[in-house]
C-alpha positions in Angstrom: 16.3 -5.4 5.9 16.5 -2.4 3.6 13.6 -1.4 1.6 13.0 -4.1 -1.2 15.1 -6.8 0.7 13.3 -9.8 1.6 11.7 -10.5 -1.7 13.1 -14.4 -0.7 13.9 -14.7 2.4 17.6 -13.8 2.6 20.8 -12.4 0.2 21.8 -16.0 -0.6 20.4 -19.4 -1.6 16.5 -19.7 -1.1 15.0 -23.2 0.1 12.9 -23.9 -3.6 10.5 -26.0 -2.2 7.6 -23.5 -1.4 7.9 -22.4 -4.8 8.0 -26.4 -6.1 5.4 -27.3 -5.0 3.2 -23.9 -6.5 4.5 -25.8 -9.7 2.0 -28.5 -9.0 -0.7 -26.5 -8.5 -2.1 -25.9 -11.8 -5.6 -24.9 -11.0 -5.0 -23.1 -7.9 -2.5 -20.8 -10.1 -4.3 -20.2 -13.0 -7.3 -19.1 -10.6 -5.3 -16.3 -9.1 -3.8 -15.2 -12.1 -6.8 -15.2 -14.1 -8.2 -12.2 -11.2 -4.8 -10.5 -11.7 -4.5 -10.9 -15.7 -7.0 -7.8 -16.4 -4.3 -5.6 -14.6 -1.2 -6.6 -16.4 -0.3 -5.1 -19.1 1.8 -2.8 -21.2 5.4 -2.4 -19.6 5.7 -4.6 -16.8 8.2 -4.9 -13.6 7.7 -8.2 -11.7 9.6 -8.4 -8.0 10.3 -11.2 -6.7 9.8 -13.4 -9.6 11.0 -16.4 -8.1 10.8 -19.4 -10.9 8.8 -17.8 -13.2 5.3 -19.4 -12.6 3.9 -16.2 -12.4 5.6 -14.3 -15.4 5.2 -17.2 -17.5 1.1 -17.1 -17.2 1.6 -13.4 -18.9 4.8 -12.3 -20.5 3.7 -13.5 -23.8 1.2 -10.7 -24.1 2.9 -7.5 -22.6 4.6 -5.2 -24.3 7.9 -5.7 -22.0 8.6 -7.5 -18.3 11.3 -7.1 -16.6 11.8 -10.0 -13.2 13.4 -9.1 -10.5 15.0 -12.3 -8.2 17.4 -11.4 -5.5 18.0 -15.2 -4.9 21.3 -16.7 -6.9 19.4 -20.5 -7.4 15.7 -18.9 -8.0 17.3 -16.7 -10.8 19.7 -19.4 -12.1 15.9 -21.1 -13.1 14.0 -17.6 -13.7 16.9 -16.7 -16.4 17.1 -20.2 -17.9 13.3 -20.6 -18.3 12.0 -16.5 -19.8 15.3 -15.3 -20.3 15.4 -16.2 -23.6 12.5 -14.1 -24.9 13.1 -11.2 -27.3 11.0 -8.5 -24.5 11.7 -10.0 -21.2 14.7 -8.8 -18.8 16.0 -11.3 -15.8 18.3 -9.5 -13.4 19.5 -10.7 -10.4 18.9 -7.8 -8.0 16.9 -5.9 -5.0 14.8 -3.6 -6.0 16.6 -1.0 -3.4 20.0 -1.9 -5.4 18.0 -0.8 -8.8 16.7 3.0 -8.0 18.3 5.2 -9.7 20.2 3.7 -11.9 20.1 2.4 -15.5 21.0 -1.1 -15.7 23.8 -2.5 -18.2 20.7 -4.3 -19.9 19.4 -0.5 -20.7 16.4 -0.9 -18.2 15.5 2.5 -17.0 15.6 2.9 -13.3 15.5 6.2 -12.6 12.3 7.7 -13.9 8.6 6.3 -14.3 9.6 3.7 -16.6 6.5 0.8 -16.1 2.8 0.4 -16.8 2.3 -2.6 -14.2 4.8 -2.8 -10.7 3.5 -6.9 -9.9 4.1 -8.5 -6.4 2.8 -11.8 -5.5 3.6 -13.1 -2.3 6.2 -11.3 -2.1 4.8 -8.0 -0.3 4.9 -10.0 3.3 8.4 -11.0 3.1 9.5 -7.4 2.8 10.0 -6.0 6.3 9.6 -2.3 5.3 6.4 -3.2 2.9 5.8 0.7 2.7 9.7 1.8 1.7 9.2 -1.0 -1.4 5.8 0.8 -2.5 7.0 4.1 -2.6 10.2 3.3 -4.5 7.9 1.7 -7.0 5.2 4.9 -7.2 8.6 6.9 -8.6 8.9 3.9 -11.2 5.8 3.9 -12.6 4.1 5.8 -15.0 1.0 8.2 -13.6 -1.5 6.2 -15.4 -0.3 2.9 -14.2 -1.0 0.5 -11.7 0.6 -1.5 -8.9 -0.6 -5.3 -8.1 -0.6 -7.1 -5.1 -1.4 -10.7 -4.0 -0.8 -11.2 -0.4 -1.3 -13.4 2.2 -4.6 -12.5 4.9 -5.3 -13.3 7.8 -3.1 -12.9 11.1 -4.9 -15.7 12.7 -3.6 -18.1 10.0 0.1 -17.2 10.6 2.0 -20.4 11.9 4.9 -22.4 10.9 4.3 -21.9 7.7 4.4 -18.3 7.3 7.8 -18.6 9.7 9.1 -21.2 7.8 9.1 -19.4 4.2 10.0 -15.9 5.5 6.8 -13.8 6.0 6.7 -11.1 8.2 3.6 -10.8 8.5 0.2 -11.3 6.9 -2.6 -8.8 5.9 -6.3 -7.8 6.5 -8.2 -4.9 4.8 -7.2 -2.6 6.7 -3.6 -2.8 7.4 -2.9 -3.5 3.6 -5.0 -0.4 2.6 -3.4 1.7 5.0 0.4 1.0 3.8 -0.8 1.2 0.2 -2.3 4.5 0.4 0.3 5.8 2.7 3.1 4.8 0.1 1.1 7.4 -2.2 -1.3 5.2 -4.3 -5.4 5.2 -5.0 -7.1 1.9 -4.6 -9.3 0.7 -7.3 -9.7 -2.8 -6.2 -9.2 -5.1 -2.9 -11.0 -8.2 -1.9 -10.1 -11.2 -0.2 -10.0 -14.4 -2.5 -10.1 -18.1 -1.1 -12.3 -18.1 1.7 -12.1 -22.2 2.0 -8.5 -21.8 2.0 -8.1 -20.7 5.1 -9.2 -23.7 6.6 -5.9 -26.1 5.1 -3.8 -23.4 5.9 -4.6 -23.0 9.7 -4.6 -26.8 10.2 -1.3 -26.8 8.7 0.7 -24.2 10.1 -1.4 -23.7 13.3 -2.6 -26.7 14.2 -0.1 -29.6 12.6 3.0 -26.7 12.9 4.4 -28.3 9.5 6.7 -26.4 8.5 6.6 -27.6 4.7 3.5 -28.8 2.5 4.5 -31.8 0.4 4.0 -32.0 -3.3 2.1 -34.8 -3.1 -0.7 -33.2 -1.1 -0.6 -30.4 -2.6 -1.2 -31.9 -6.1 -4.1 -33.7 -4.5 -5.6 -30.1 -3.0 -5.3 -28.8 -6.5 -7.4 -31.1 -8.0 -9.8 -32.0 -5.4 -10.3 -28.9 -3.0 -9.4 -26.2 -5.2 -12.2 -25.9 -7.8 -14.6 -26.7 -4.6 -13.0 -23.0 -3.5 -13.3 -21.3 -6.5 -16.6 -22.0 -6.8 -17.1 -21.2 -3.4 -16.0 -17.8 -3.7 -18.0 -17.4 -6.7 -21.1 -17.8 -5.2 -20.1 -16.5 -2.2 -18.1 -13.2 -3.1 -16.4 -14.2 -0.2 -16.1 -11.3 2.9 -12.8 -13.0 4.4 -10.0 -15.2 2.5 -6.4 -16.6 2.9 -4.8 -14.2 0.5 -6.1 -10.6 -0.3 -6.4 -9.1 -4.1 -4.7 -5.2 -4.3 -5.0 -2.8 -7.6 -3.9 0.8 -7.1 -2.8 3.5 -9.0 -0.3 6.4 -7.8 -2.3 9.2 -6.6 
């Protein structure tokens, strides 16, 4: 894949239900966000934006967002859910297709253009993680900032992970390294859900499911989930399922 390909998992139709059943996790979702919500603002470019779960949580209070979804039947739902608002831009694109250019809409792709540059879980499914980040850094502006939420943890990868696309997933050090080597300054990174891992392993590892059903999902969300946030509260956990990145270009 080129750089910015493999935000889903392929050119053409993506299999929905991975991002279904993050529909049905209402806690678990507005956990994450809320520890990414203090970093989005002002212009925004989201990649990857799948159904809109994310860019829903926040597009009501940024000064623009543009979503980026490669997939034909994730954008179909993307554009028909936020495409309506007055300051939010769907397109159907890679990133890699976008550089450069200036897009019929009149989104600006060839200059530092965006405040916030968003990815979440999307980083892992991009084979040349590094080539994405530095296409980025030349569309952002120099006192803006560049979000990650990835998955953590090679030991967890399984069936799962194979299933939905990822490449790979993270720890400290291999996610600080491609960060700062695609040009940025980290200001923030720690793991988040350390009871998570747990599920996640049993699943994919153990189990080798390849999908997790909504059903049990919706029963996590409400039963296990506020167990791990408080968890990492008290813990300020030193090892999680997913890892927290804020940067800035240097």
């Amino acid at each position: 894949m080129s750089a910015g390909r493999g935000a889903t998992s392929g050119d053409a139709a993506y299999d929905k239900r991975t991002l279904e059943v993050g529909q049905v996790l209402p806690r678990y979702n507005a956990w994450h966000t809320g520890e990414l919500a203090p970093h989005i603002s002002g212009h925004v470019i989201e990649v990857g934006a799948g159904l809109g779960t994310i860019a829903a949580t926040y597009v009501d209070r940024v000064a623009s967002a543009v979503l980026l979804e490669p997939a034909p039947n994730l954008y179909e739902e993307l554009d028909g859910a936020l495409g309506g608002h007055p300051h939010v831009t769907t397109l159907c694109a890679y990133l890699d297709d976008l550089v450069g250019t200036v897009t019929d809409h009149g989104v600006r792709f060839d200059r530092p253009t965006f405040d916030t540059a968003l990815l979440v879980n999307v980083l892992e499914h991009i084979e040349d993680d590094g080539a994405t980040l530095r296409q980025l850094r030349t569309l952002l502006a120099p006192d803006g900032r560049l979000v990650l939420f990835v998955p953590a943890g090679p030991v967890l990868y399984g069936t799962l992970d194979r299933t939905v696309g990822h490449h790979r997933r993270y720890t400290r050090r291999s996610l600080a390294g491609v960060v700062t080597g695609a040009g940025y300054r980290i200001t923030r990174l720690e793991p988040f859900d350390l009871l998570g891992a747990l599920p996640w392993f049993v699943t994919g590892r153990i189990l080798r499911r390849s999908h997790v059903a909504q059903g049990g999902a919706g029963a996590y969300d409400r039963v296990a989930v506020p167990v791990c946030r408080l968890a990492d509260r008290l813990v300020g956990p030193p090892w999680g399922k997913n890892l927290i990145c804020v940067a800035e270009p240097s």
